[in-house]
Backbone bond lengths (Angstrom), bond angles and torsions (degrees), N, CA, C in turn:
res aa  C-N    CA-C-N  psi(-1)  N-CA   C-N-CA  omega(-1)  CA-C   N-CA-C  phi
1 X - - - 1.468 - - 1.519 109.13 -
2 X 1.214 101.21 115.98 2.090 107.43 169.23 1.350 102.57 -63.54
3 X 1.219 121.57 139.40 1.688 132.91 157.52 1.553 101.91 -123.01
4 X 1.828 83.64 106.29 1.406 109.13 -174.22 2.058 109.71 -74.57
5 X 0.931 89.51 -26.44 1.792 91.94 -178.92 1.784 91.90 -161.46
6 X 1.268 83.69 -173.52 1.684 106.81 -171.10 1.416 123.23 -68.36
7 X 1.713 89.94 -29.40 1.610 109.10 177.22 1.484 113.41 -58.54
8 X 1.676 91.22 -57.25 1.725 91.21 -173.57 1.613 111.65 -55.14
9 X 1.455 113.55 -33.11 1.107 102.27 178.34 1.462 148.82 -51.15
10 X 1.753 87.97 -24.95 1.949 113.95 -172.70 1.588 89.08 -94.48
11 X 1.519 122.74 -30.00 1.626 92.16 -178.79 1.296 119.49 -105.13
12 X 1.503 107.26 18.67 1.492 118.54 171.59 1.823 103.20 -83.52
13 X 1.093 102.47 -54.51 1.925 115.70 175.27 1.270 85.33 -52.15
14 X 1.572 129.69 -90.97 1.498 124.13 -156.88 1.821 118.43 -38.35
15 X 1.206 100.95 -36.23 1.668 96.20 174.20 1.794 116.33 -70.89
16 X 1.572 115.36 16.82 0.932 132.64 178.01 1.086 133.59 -117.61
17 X 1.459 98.17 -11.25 1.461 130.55 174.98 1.944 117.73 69.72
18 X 1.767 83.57 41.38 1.420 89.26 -177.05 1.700 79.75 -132.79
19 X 1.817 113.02 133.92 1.122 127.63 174.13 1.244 125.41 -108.55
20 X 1.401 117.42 109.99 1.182 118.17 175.18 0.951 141.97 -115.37
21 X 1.503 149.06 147.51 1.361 158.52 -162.82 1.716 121.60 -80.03
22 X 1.249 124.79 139.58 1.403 129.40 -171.13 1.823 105.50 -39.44
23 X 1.019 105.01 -31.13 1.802 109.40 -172.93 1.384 101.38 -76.47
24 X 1.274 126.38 -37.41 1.260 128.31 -149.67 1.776 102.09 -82.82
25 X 1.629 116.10 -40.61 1.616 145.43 -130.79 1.793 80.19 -111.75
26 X 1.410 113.03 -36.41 1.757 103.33 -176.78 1.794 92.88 -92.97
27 X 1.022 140.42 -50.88 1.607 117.84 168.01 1.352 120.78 -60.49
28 X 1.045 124.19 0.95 2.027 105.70 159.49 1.080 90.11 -94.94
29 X 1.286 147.20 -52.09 1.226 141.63 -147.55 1.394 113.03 -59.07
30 X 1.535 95.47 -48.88 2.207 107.26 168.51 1.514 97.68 -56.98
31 X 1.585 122.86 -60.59 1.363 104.81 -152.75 1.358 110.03 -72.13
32 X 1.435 125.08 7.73 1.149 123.63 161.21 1.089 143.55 -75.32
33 X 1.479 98.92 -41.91 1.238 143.79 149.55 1.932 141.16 -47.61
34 X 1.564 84.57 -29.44 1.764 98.79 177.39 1.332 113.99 -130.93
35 X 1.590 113.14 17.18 1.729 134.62 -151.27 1.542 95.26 13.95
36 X 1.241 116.80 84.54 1.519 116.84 170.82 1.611 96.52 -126.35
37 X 1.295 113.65 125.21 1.840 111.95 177.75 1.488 95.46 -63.26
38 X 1.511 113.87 148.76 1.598 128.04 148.05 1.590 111.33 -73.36
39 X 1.172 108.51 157.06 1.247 131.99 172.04 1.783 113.84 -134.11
40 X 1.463 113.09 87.81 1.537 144.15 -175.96 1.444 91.97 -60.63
41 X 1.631 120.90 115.15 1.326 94.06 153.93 1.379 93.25 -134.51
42 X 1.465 104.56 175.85 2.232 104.77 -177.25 1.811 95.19 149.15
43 X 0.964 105.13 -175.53 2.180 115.52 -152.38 1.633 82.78 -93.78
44 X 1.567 93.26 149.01 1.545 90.44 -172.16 1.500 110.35 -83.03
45 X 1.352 107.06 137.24 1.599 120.48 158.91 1.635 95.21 117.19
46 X 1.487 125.82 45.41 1.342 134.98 176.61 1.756 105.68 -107.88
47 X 1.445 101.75 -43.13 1.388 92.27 -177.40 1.415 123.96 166.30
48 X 1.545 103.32 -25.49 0.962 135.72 163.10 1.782 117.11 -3.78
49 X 1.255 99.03 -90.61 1.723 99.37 166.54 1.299 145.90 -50.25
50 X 1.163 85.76 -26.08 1.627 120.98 -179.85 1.242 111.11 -79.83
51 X 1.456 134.90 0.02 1.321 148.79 -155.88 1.435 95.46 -100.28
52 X 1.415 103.06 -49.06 1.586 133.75 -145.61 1.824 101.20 -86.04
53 X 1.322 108.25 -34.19 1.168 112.07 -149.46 1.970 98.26 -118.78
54 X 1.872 111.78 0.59 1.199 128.44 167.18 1.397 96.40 -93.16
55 X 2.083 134.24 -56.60 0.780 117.85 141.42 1.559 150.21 40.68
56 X 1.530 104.57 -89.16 1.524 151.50 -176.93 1.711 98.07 -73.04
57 X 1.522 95.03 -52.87 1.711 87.89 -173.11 1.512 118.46 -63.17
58 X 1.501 97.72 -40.43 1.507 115.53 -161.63 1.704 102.40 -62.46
59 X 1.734 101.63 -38.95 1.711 102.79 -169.15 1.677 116.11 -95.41
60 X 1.092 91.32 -6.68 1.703 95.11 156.29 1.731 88.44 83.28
61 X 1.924 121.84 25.81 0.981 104.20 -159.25 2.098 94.20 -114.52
62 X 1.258 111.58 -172.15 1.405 110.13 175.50 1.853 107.38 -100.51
63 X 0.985 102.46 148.19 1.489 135.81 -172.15 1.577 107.85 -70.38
64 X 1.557 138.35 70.36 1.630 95.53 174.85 1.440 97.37 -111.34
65 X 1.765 124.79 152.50 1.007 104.13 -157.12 2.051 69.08 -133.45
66 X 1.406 109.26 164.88 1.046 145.03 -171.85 1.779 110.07 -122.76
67 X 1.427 120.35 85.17 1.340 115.19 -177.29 1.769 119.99 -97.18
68 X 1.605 111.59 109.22 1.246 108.00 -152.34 1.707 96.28 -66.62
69 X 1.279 105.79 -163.49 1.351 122.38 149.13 1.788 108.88 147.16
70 X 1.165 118.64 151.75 1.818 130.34 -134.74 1.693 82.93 -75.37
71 X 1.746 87.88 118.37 1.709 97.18 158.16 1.725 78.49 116.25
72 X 1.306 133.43 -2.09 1.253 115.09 175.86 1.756 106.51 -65.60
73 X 1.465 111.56 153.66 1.531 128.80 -172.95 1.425 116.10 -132.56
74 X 1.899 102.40 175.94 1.701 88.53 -174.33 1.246 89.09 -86.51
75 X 0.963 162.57 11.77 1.691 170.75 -165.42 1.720 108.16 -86.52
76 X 1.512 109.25 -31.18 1.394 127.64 -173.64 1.686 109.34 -105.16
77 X 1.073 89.13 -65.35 1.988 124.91 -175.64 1.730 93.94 -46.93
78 X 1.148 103.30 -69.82 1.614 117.61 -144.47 1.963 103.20 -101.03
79 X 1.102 93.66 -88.71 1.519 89.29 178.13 1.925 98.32 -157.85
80 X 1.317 108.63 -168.50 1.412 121.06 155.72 1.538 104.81 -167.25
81 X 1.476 83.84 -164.02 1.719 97.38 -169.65 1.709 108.98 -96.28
82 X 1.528 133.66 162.24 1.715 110.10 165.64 1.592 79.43 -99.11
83 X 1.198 96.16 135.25 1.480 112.85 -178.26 1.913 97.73 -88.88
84 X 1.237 87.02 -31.75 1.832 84.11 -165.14 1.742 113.84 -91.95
85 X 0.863 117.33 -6.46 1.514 135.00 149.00 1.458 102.66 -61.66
86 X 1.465 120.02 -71.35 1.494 144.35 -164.20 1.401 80.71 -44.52
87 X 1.435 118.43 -63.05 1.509 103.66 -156.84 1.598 117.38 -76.90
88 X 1.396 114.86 -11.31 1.615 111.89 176.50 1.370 94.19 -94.25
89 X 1.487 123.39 -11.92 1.941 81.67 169.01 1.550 103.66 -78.34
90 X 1.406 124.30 -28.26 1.740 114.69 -171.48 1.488 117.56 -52.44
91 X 1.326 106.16 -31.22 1.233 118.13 -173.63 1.205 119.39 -73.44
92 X 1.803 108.41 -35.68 1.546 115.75 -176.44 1.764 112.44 -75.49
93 X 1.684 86.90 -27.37 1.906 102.64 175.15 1.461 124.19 -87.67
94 X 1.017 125.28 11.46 1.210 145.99 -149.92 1.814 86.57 -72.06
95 X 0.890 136.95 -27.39 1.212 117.18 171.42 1.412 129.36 -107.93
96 X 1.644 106.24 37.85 1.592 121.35 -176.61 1.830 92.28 -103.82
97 X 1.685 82.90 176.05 1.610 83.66 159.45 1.586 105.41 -80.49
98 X 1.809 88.01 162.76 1.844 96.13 172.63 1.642 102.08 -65.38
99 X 1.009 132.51 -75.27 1.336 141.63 -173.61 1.978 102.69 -19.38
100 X 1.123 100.25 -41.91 1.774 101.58 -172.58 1.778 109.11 -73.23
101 X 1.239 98.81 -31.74 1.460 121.07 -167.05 1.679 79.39 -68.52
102 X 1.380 111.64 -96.65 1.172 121.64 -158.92 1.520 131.00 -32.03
103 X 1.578 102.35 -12.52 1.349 105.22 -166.84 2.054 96.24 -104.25
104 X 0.988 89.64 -22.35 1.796 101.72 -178.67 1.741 88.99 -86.77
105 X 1.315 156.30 -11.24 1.310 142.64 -165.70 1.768 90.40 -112.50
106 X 1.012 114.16 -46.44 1.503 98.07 -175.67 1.933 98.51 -99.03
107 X 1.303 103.30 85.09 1.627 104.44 171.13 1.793 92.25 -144.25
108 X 1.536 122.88 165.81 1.125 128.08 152.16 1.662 129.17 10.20
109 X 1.692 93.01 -64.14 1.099 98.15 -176.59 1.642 126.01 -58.39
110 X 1.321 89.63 -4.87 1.965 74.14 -158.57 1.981 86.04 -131.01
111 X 1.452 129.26 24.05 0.968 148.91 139.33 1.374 128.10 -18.16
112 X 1.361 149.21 113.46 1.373 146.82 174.43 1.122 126.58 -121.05
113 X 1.679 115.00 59.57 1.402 105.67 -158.41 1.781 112.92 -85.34
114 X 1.514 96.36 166.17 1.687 110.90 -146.40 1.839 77.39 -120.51
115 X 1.613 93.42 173.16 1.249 91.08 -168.58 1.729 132.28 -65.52
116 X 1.466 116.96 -19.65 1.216 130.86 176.94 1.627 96.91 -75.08
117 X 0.845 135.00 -42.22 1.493 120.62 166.43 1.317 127.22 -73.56
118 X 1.527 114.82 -30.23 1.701 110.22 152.25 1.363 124.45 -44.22
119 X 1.548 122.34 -38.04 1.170 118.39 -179.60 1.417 112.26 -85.26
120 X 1.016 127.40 -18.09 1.537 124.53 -168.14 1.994 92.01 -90.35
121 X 1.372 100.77 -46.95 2.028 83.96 159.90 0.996 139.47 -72.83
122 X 0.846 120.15 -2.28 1.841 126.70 -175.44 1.006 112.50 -48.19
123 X 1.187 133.90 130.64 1.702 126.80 173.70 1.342 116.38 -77.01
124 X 1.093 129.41 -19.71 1.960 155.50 168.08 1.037 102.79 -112.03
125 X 1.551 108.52 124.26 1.936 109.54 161.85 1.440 114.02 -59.07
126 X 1.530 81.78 163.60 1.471 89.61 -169.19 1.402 96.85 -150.60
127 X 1.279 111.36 160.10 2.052 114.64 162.13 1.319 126.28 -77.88
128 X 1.336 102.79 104.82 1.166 107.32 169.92 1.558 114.40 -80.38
129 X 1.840 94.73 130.74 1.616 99.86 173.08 0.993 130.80 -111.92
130 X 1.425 137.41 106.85 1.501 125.55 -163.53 1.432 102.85 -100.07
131 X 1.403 140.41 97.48 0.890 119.61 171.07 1.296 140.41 -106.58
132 X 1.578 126.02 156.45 1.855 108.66 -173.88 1.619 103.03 85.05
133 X 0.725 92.56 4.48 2.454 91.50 179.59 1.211 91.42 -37.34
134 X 1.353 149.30 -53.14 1.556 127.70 176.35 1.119 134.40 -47.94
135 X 1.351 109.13 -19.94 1.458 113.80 177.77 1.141 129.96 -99.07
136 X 1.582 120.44 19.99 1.769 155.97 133.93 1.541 119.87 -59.40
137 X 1.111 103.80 120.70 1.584 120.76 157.50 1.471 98.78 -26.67
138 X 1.654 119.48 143.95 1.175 93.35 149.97 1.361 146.24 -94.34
139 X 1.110 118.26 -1.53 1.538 132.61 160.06 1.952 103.81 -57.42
140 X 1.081 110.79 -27.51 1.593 99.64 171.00 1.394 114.68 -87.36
141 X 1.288 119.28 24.60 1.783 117.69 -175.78 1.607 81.63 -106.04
142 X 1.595 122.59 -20.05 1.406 107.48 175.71 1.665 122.45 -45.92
143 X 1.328 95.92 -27.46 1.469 106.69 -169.77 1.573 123.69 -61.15
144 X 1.161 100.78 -24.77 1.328 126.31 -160.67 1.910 109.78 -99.28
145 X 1.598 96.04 -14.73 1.750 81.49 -165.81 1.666 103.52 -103.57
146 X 1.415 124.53 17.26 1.442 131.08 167.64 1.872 90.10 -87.03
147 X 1.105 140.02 -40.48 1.233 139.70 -178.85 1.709 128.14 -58.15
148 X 1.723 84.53 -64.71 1.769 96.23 158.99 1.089 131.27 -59.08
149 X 1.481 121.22 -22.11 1.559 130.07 175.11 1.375 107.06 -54.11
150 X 1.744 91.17 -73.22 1.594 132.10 -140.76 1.200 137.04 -115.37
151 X 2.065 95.42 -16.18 1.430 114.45 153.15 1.779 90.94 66.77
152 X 1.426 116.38 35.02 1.329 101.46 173.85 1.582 101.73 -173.24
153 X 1.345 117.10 121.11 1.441 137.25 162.99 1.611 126.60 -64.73
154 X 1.361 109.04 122.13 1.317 138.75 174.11 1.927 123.37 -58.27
155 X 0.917 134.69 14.78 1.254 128.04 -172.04 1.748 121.53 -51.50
156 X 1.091 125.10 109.14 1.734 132.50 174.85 0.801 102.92 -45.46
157 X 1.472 147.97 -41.38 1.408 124.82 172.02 1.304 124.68 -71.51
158 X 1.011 106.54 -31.76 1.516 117.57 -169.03 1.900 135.06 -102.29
159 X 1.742 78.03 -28.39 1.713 83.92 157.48 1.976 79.90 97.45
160 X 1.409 98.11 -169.42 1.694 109.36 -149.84 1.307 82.11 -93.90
161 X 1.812 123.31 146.46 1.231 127.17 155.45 1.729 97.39 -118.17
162 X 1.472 103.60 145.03 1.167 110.35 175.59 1.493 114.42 -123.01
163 X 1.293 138.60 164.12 0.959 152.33 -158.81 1.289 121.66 -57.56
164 X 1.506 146.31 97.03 1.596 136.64 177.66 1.769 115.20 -44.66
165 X 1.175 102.57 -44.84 1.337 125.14 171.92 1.475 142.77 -124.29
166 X 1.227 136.39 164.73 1.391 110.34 172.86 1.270 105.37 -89.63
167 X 1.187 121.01 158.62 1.693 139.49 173.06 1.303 106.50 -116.21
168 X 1.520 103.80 110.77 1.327 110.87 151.65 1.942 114.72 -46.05
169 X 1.212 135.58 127.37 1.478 134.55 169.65 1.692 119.61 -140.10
170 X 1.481 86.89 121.86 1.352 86.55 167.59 1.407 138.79 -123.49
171 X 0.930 137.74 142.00 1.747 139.66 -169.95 1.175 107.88 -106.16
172 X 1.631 106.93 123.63 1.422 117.72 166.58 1.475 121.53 -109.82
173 X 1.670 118.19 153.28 1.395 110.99 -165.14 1.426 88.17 -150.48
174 X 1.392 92.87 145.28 1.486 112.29 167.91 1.310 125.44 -77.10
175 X 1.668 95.08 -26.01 1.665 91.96 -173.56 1.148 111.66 96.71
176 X 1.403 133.33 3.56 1.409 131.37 175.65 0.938 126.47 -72.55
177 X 1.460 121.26 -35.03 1.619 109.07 154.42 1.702 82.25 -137.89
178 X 1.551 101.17 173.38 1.574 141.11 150.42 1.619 108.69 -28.73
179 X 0.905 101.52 108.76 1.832 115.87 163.26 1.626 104.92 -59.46
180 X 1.086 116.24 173.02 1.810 138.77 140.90 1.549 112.90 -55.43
181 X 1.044 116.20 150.84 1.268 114.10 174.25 1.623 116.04 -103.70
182 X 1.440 108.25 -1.94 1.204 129.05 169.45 1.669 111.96 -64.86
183 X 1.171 90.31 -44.59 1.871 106.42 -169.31 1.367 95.08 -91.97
184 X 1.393 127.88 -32.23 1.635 111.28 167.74 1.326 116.40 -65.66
185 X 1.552 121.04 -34.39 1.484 104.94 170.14 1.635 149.73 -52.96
186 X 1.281 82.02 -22.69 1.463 107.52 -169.75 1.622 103.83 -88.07
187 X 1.506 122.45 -16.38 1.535 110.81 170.69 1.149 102.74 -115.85
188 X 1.332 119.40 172.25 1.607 144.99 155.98 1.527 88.14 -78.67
189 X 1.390 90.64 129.99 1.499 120.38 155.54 1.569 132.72 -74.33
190 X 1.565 120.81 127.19 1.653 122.26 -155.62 1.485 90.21 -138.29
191 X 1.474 131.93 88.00 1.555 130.36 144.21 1.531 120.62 -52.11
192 X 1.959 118.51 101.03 1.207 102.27 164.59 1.717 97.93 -108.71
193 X 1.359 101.72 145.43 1.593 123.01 142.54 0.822 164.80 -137.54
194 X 1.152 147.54 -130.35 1.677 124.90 -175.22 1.694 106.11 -98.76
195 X 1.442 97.50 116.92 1.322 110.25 -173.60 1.957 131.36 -33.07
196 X 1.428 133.57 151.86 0.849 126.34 179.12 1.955 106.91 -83.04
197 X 1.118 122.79 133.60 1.413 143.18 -170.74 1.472 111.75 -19.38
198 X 1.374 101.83 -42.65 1.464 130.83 -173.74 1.998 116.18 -65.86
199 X 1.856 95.74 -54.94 1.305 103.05 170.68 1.502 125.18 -77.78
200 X 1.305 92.99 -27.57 1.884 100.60 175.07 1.642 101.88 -65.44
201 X 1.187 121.87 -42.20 1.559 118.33 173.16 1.406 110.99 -36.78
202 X 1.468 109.60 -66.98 1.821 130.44 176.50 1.580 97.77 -38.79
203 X 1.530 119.64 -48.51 1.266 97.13 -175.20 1.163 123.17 -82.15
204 X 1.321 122.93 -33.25 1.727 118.91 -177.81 1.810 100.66 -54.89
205 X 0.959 107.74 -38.39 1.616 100.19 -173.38 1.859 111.34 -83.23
206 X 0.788 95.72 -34.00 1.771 94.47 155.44 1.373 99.53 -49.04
207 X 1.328 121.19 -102.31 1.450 137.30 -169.93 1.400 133.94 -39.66
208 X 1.525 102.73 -7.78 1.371 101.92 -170.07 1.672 101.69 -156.63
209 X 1.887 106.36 73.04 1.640 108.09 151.65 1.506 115.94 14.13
210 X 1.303 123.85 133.22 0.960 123.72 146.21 1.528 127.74 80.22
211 X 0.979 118.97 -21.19 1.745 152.90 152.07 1.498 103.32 -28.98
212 X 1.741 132.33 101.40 1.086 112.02 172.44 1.800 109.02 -80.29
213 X 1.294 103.04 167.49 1.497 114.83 170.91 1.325 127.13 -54.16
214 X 1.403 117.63 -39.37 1.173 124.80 162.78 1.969 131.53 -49.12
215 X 1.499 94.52 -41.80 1.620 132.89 -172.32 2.199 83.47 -74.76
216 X 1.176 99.57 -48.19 1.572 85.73 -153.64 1.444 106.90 -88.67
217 X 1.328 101.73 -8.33 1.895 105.79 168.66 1.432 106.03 -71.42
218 X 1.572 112.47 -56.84 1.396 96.96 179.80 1.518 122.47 -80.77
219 X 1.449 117.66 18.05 1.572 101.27 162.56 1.728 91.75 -82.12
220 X 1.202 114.08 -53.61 1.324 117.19 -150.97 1.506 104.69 -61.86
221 X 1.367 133.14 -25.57 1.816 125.88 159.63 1.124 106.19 -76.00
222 X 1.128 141.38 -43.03 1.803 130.53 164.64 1.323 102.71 -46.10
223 X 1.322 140.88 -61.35 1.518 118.30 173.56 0.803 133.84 -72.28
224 X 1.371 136.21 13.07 1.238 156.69 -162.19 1.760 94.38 -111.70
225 X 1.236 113.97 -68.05 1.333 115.51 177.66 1.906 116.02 -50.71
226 X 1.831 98.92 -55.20 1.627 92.68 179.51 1.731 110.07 -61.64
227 X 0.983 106.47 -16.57 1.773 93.15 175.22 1.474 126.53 -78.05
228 X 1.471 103.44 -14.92 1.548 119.99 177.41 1.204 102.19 -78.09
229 X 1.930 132.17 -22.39 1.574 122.21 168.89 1.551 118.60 -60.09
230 X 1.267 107.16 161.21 1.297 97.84 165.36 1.608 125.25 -109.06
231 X 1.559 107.68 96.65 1.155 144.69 -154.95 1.288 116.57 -104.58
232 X 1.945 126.10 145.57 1.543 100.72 -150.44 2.067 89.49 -94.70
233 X 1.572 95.26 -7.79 1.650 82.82 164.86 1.923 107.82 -160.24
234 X 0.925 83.96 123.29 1.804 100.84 177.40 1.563 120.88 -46.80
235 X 0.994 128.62 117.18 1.232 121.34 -173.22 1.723 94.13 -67.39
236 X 1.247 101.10 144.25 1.828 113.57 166.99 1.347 114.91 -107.35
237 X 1.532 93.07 174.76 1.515 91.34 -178.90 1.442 138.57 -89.99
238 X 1.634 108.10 20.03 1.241 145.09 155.44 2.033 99.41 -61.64
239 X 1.305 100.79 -64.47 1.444 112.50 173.73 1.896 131.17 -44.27
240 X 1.739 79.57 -47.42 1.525 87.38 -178.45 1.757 120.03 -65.11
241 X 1.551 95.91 -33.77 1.447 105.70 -173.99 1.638 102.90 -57.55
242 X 1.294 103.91 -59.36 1.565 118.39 165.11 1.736 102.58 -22.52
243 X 0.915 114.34 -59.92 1.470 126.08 -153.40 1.651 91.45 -63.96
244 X 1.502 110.30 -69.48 1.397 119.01 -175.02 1.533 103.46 -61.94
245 X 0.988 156.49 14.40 1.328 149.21 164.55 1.560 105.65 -111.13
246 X 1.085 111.96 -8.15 1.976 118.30 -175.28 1.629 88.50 -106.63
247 X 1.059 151.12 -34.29 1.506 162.49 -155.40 1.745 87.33 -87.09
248 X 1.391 124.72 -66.71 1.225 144.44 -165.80 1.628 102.77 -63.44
249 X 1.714 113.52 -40.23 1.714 109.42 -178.60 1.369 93.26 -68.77
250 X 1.716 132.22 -52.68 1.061 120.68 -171.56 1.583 142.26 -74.66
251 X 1.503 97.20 17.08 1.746 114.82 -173.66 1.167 104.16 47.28
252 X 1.744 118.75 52.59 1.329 116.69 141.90 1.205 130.96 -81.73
253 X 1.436 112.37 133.31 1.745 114.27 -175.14 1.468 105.82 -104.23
254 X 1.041 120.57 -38.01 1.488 143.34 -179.52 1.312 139.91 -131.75
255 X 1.873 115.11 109.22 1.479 97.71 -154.30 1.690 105.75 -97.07
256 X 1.318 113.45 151.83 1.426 111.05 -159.54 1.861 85.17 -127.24
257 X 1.394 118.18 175.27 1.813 118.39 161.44 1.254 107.25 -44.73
258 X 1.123 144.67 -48.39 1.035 159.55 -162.63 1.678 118.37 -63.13
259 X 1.219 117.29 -45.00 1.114 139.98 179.43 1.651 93.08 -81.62
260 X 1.621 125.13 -73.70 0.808 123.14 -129.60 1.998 92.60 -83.07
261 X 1.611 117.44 -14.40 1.482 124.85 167.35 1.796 107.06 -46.55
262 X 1.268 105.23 -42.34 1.666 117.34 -146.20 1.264 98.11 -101.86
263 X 1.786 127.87 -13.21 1.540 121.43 157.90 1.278 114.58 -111.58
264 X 1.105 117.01 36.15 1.577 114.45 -174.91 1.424 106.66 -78.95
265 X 1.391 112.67 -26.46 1.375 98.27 -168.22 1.409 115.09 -80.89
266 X 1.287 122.46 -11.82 1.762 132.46 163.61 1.042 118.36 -52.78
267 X 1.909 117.74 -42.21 1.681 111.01 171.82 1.836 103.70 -81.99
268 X 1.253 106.13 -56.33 1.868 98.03 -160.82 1.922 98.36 -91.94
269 X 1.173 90.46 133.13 1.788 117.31 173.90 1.704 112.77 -75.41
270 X 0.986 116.86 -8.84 1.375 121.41 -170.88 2.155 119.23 -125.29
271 X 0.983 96.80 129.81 1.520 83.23 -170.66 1.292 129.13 -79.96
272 X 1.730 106.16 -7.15 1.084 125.63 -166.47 2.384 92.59 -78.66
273 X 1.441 94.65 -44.75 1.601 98.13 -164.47 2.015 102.05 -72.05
274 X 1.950 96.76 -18.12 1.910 95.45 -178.46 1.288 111.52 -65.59
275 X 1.682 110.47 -42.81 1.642 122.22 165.39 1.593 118.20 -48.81
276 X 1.134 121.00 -56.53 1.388 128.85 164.40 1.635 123.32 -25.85
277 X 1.384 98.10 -45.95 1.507 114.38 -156.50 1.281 90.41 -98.66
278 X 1.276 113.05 -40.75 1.805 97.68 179.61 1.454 122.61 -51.75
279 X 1.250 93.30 -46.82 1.422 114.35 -174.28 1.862 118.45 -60.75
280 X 1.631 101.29 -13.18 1.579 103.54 174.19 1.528 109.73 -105.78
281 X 1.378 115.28 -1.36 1.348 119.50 166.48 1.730 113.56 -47.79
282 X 1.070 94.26 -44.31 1.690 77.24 -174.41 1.636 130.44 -82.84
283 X 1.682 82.69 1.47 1.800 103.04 179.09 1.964 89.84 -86.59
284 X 1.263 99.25 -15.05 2.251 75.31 171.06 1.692 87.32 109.53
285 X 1.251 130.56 34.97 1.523 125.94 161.78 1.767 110.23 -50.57
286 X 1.357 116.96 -51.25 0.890 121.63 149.49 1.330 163.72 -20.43
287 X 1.406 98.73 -40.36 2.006 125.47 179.21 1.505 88.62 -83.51
């Protein structure tokens, strides 16, 4: 799918039932446009992935997503060898030269590619998803910037493979620590966050059948308010939907303290921030 301007872009996502904002609809449109990957960053459960994987729907393309997390390797990330293949052909060759062996054990065949090399073979683009890049060493973001450059992997045995196609890719971050500035260069930058009262409305009723307007204004100022506490984690709008679909099992029409005491634990994960919040109910969390 061409994305002729920014527009098409927001009503290509929206026919997907993913809504997005003028900031959001003019950076795919560039990184489409300048094949430069985005780099998503914002508190988790805003939208982030969901970008990537609305994306996918819109371009009729395949999904591979890359899920970081500390201790990830090129063994996972990138590719490796089957060692245990490798070792039953030595065994079956055992009476070749080494030199013949070795060059037939590290070929194609005995190949393990990981998801950053799925995408760089693909014969059809596809979305690449990197997600969580914060939650990598940073010496393992090295891995990543022969890709973002150059859209093409280095293997010593094998010599440079480069890209069949371009891949749309995007990187999401929590923000938990500081990137490279190496790996920031190489994307366009995409701030998502927690929606304004108004658009979070648009989304609960997108996302969740049946949801009157009334019902989804006041989830969306109730989260609006609990996010203004200082809380050890914000409910998102992963959460809220949650919320409005638990409101909806329970034939709530109208949420009162009462209601909102007895579902608290659907938006906040922590008991320390449910106590918190109770406790500002009577200051008008609610109004």
């Amino acid at each position: 799918m061409e994305f002729e301007s920014p527009q098409v872009v927001a009503d290509a996502l929206r026919s997907v039932g993913y809504l997005p904002n003028d900031r959001i609809a003019q950076v795919v449109f560039l990184a489409a446009r300048l094949d430069k990957p985005i780099l998503v960053e914002g508190p988790a459960g805003v939208g982030k992935t969901e970008l990537a994987k609305s994306l996918a729907r819109v371009t009729h393309r395949d999904l591979i997503r890359l899920q970081c997390y500390e201790g990830l390797d090129e063994s996972k990330a990138l590719y490796e060898w089957n060692y245990k293949k490798q070792l039953l052909r030595i065994q079956a060759d055992a009476d070749h030269d080494w030199e013949d062996i070795e060059h037939d054990i590290f070929s194609e065949e005995f190949l393990l590619a990981r998801p950053l090399l799925e995408a760089i073979r693909a014969e059809e683009p596809v979305i690449l998803l990197i997600d969580e890049v914060d939650r990598v060493e940073v010496e393992t973001e090295a891995l990543l910037l022969e890709i973002l450059s150059d859209f093409q992997v280095s293997i010593p045995e094998l010599g440079t493979i480069e890209a069949s196609s371009q891949p749309i890719v995007i990187l999401t971050s929590n923000n938990t620590r500081e990137l490279s500035e190496a790996l920031k260069r190489r994307c366009l930058f995409l701030h998502i966050d927690y929606p304004d009262p108004t658009r979070e409305q648009e989304i609960l009723t997108a996302r969740v059948p049946g949801l009157s307007e009334h019902l989804a204004s006041q989830i969306a100022k109730v989260a609006r308010s609990i996010r203004n506490l200082d809380l050890k984690k914000a409910p998102s709008v992963s959460e809220t939907i949650d919320w409005a679909r638990t409101l909806l099992v329970l034939s709530v029409e109208d949420v009162d303290e009462t209601i909102l005491g007895d579902t608290l634990h659907v938006l906040l994960k922590y008991q320390t921030d449910i106590e918190k919040t109770a406790k500002e109910l009577v200051s008008g969390v609610t109004d």
